[in-house]
N, C-alpha and C positions, 0 to 999 in steps of 0.2 A: 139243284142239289150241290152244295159245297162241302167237300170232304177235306179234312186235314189229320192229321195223327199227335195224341196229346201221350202225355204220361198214364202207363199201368196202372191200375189200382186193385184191389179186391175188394170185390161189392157182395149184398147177399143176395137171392133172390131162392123165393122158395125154402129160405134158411141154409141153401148151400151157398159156400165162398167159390166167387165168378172170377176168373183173372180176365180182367176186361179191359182192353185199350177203351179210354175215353177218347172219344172222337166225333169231331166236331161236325156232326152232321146234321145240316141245317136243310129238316123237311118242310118244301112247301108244300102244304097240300092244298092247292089249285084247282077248281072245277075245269073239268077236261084235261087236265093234265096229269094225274093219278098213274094213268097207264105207262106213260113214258118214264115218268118218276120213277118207280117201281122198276120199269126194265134196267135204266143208267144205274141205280141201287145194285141189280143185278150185278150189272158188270163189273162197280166197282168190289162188290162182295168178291166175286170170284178173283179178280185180281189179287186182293189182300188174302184171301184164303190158302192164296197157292204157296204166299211164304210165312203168314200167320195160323195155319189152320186150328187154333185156340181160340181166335180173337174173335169178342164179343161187341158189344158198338151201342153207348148211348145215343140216343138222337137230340141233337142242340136244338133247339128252337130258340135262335141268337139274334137275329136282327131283329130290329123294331118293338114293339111292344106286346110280347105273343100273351097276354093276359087280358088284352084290350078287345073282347067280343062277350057275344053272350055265350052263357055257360056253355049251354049243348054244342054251339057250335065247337068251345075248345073241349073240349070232352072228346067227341068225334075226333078230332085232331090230334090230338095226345094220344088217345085209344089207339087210333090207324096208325099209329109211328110206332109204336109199342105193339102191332099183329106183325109186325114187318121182322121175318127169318136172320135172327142173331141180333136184333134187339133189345136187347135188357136194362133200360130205363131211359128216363127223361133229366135234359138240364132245360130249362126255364129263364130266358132271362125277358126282363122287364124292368119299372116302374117303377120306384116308392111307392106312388100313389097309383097305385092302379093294382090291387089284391085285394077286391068283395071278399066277404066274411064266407057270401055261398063259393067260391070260387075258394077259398081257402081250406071249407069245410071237404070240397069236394076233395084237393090235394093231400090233406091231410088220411083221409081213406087211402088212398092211390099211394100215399106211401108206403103201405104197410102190408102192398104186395108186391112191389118195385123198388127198383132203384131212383131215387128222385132229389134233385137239387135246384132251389131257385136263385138264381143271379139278379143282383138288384144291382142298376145302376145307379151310384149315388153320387160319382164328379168328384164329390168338395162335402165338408163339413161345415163351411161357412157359409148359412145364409147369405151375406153378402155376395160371398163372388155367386149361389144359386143365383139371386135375381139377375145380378150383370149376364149371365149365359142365357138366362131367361129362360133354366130348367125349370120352373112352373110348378116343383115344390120346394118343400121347406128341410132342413137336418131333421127335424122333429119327423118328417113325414118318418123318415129313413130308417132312424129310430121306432118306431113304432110299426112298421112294416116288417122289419128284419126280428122283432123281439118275439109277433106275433107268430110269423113263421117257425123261428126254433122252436119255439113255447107248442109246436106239434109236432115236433120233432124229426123235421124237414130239414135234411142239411141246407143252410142257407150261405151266400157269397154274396160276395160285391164287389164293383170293377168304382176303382175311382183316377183322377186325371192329375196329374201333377204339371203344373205352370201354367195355370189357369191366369188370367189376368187380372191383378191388385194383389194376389200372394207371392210372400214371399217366401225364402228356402225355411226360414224358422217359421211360418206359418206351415208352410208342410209336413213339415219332419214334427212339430207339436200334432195335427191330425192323425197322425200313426198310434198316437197313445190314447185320443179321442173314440176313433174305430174300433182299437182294443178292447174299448169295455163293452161293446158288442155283442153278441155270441156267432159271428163269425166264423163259420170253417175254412171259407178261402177269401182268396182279394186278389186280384186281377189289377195289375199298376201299368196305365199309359201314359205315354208320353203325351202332351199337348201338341195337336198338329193343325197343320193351320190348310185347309182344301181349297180350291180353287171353286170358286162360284157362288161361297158361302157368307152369311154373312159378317162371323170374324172374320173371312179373308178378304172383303172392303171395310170394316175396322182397323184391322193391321196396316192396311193402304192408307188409310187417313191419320193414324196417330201408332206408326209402328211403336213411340217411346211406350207403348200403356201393357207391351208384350216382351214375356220373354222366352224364347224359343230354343234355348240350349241347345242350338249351333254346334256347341264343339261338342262332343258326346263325351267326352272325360266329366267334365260338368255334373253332365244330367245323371252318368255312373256314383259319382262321389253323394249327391242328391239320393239315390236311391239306396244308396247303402246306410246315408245316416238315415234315412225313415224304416228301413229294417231292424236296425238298430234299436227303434224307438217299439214295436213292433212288438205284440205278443207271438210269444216264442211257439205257442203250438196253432198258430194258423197257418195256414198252405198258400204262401204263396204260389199260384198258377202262370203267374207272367209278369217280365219288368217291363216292355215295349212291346209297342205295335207297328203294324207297318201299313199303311195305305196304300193304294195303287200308283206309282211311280210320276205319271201324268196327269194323276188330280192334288198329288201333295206337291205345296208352298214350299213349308219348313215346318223344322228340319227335316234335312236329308243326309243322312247319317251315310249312307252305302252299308248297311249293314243287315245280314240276315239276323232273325231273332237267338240263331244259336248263335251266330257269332259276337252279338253283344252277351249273351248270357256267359260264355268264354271272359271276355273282356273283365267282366264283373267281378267273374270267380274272383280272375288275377290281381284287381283291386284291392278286394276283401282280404285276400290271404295278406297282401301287403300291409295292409292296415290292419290286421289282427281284428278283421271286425265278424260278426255272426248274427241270424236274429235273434232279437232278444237282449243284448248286450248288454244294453242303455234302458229298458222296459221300466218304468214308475224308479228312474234312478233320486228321481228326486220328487218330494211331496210337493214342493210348489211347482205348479204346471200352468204356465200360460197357454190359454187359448187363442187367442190373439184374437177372437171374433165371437161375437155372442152364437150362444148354441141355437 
């Protein structure tokens, strides 16, 4: 079980408004390991109790593909993470392509006695750089994944990657206004990072020219600000960087905590007179720079 602490929100549940720390609590539920799960739950509960005693607690189901079983099994799963004492809903992340119609049918129930959000990893809007990374679908998936879930009125998100390798900074900051037309409530912005063992990071070994890893973090600050820019005004941003484990990340390596870039940021922004939204459909001709 991996705990972190996100931003407040009010949610509803049972039609009362919850002030809930969203918090990134990623249950496994494991055959024979339930019990110990459950008790470390425990502790961290009490911990945060003693200086939150309001605080209520989504459960993330964030790494890997938590959409990828049969039904009942996630059923079971969701359900036992949702009986779990100051629990009040579910984040979801997964797929494009991986949301059965029954698997959808079922969410769509569950949301309308819970808290419920699905996170789609989508990278990239350019088919091309898809197949280069050899995510295994398509933009179109993304699109049709993410429209069906609103369309049940699912808050739905999405985490995508900037400096992906063959785009460029105007290939980026154009996807910001591509994404927009979405129905998007949040977006999750990371950094490209390059890991040890993987296989971009013997790519980068053999032709580092075909990457670009925004080394200096001013860069990749300035990058992030014009794609906010570009950016429909009432989506939530939830994050501009990430961080990997110290001894499996290549590059970049920034030194930096996630607050302390988000500081940094501010300071930019303010410099720049910039905001989300700014720039949003500033002009009717929009290049895509890549087929949809």
């Amino acid at each position: 079980m991996q705990v972190s602490l996100a931003p407040i929100v009010m949610v509803q549940k049972g039609g009362v408004d919850v002030l809930t720390a969203i918090t990134r609590l990623l249950i496994r539920i494991i055959v024979g390991q339930r019990n110990l799960l459950l008790f470390n739950w425990k502790k961290v509960n009490a911990f945060f109790a003693h200086k939150y005693p309001e605080m209520k607690y989504l459960a993330y189901f964030q790494a890997y593909t938590n959409t990828y079983a049969e039904l009942e099994g996630l059923k079971r799963k969701y359900e036992e993470a949702l009986a779990v004492d100051g629990v009040v809903g579910l984040v979801i992340g997964t797929r494009p392509d991986c949301m059965p119609e029954s698997l959808l049918r079922y969410l769509e129930d569950l949301n309308k006695h819970t808290f419920l959000m699905v996170e789609y990893g989508i990278e990239s809007t350019c088919d091309e750089t898809l197949k280069r990374i050899n995510r295994g679908h398509t933009y179109a998936d993304t699109v049709e994944a993410v429209c069906q879930t609103a369309a049940c009125g699912i808050l739905t998100g999405g985490h995508i990657i900037l400096g992906l390798p063959g785009e460029t900074h105007d290939t980026m900051v154009a996807q910001a206004e591509i994404l927009s037309d979405l129905p998007l409530a949040t977006l999750k912005i990371h950094q490209l990072q390059l890991i040890r063992g993987t296989r971009m990071a013997h790519e980068y070994d053999v032709t580092p020219a075909g990457f670009h890893l925004f080394n200096e973090v001013e860069e990749y600050i300035d990058l992030v600000i014009d794609y906010v820019e570009h950016l429909r005004p009432d989506m939530v941003v939830e994050r501009f960087v990430s961080q990997s484990p110290k001894d499996l990340l290549i590059a970049p390596d920034w030194g930096l905590k996630n607050y302390e870039f988000v500081v940094r940021l501010q300071k930019r922004m303010k410099e720049r007179g910039a905001y989300q939204g700014k720039k949003y459909r500033d002009s009717e001709k929009r290049n895509y720079f890549c087929k949809r």
